[in-house]
C-alpha positions in Angstrom: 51.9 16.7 132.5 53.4 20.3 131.2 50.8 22.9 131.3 50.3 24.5 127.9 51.9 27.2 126.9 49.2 30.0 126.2 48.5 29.0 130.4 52.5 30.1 131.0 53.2 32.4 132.8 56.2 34.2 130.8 58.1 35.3 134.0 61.7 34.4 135.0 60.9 32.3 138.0 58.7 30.2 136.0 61.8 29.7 133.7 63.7 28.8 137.0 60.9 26.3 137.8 60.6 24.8 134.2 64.8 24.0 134.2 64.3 22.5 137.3 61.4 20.2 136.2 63.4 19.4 133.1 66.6 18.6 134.4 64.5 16.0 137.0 62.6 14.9 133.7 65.8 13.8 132.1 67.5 12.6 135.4 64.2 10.4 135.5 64.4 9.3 131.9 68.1 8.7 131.8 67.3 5.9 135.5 64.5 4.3 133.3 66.4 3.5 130.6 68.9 2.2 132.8 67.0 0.1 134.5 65.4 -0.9 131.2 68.3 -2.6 129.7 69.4 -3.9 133.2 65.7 -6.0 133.2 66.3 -6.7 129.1 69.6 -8.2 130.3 68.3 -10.6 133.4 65.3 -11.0 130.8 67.4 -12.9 128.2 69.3 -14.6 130.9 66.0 -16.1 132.6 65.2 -17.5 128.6 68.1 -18.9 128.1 67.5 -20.8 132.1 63.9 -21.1 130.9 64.9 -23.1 127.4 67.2 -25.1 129.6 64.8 -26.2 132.4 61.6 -26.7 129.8 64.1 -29.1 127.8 65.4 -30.7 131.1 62.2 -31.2 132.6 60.5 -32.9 128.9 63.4 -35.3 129.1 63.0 -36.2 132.5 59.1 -37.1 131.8 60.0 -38.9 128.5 62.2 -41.3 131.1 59.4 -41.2 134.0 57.1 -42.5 131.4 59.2 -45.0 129.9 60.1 -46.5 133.4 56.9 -46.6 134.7 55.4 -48.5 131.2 58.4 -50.8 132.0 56.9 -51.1 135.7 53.3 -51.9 134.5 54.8 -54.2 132.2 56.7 -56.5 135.0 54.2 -56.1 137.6 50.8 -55.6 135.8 48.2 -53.3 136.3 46.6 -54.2 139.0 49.8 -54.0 141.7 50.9 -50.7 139.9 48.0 -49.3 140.9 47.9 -51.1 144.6 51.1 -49.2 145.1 50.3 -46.1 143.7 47.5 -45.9 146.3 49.6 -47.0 148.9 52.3 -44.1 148.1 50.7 -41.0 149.9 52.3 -38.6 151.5 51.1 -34.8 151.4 53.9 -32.4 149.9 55.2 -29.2 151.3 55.6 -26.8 149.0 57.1 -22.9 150.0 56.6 -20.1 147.6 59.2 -17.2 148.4 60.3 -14.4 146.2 63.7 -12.9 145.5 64.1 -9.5 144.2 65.7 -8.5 140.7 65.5 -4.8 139.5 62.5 -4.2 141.5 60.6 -7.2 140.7 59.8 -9.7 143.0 59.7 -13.2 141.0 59.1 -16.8 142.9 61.3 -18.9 144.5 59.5 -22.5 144.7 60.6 -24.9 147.3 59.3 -28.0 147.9 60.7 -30.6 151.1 61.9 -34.1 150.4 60.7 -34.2 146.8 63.2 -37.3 146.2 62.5 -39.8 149.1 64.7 -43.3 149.7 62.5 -46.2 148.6 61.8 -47.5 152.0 59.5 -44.2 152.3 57.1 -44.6 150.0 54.3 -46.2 151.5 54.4 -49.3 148.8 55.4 -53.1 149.4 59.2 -53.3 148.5 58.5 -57.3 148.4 55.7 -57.2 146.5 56.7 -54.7 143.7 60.0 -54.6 141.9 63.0 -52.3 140.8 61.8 -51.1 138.1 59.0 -49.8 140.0 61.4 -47.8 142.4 63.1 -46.2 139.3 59.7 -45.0 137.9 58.9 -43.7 141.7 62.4 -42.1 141.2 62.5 -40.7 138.2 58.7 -39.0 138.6 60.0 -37.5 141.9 62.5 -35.8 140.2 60.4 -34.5 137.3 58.3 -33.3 140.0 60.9 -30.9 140.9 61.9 -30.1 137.5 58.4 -28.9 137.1 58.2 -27.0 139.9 61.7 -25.6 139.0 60.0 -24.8 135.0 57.0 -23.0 136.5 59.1 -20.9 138.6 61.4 -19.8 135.6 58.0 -19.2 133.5 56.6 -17.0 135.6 60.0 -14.6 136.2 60.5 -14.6 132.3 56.5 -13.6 132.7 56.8 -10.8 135.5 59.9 -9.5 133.9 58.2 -9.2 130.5 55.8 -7.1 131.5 58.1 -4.9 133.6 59.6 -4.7 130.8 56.9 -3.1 128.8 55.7 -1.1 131.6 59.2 0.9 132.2 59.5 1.5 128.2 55.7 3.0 128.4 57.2 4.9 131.1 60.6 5.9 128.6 58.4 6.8 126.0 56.3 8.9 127.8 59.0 11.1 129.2 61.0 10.9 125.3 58.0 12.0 123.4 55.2 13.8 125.3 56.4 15.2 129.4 59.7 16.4 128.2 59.0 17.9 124.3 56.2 19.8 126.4 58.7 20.9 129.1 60.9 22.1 126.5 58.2 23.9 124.5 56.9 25.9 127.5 60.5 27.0 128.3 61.4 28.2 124.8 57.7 30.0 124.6 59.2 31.9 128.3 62.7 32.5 126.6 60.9 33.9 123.4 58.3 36.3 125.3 61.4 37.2 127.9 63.5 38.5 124.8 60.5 40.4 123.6 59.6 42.0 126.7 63.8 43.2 126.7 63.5 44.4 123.6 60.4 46.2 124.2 61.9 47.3 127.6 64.8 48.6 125.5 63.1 50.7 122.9 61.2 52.4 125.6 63.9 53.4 127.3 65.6 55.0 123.7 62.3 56.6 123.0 61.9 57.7 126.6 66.2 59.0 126.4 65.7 60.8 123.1 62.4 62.6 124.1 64.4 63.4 127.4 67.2 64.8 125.0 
């Protein structure tokens, strides 16, 4: 923050100093909005990907749903739920991050999501097809999910990088760098005066000398 400019001191290596600090002020400023739209831009992108995934991933479940009501239907309750219980296996999931303008967003990856039927734990001769297709189509929502969250969360962490790099813009448009410039036209101002006062001393000083 610019010190005020009654605490200034009016000399010409404080002007040096206040150039300097202005020049970095608007080098800074100039980078942020920069960056800024650069984040605005991978921002809309990630929306866009967002819409795509959140509409993927509801139609997905919509078929899931449908397929597995089919299942109930030709095997009955009881066996659906046999072979849900018999269907365990624990699932790896890896959460990385990938860097975009400084902001490390996820990267979900989870092993063997969509498995053959064979490896599901259930009875293949005592269930049915439309079973395996509900199995099927459930794994694959799965992913999709994981695939939505991971798209919600970047759209999230860019969002507020977003806001925090304009709070940083605005600060330097409207308060460091108005101060900055203030101070150095208040040094300016009382280094004219002192010339001019400088100068008539030296005329009064010539023509008593005269």
């Amino acid at each position: 923050m610019a010190t005020s400019a009654e605490n200034v001191q009016p000399t010409r290596g404080e002007l040096l100093k206040l150039e300097r600090r202005i020049e970095l002020a608007e080098r800074g400023h100039e980078l942020l909005q920069e960056k800024r739209d650069a984040l605005v831009t991978e921002f809309f992108d990630n929306i866009d990907l967002l819409r795509n995934r959140r509409e993927k991933t509801t139609e997905i479940l919509e078929e899931a749903f449908q397929a597995l009501i089919e299942a109930k239907a030709t095997l009955g309750t009881s066996k659906l739920k046999e072979a849900a219980s018999a269907a365990t296996k624990d699932l790896e999931i890896d959460v990385g991050s990938r860097n975009i303008m400084g902001v490390n967003v996820p990267v979900v990856e989870a092993e063997e999501i969509e498995r053959k039927n064979t490896e599901r734990g259930y009875s293949l001769h005592q269930t049915s097809a439309k079973l395996d297709e509900a199995a099927n189509k459930f794994e694959r929502a799965l992913k999709s999910i994981f695939e939505l969250a991971e798209s919600e969360e970047t759209v999230r962490l860019l969002a507020q990088e977003i806001e925090r790099t304009k709070r940083r813009v605005n600060s330097l448009e409207n308060v460091l760098l108005p101060r900055l410039k203030d101070n150095r036209d208040y040094i300016e101002m009382r280094l004219e005066e002192q010339e001019r006062e400088d100068y008539f001393r030296l005329k009064r000083v010539k023509q008593k000398i005269e």
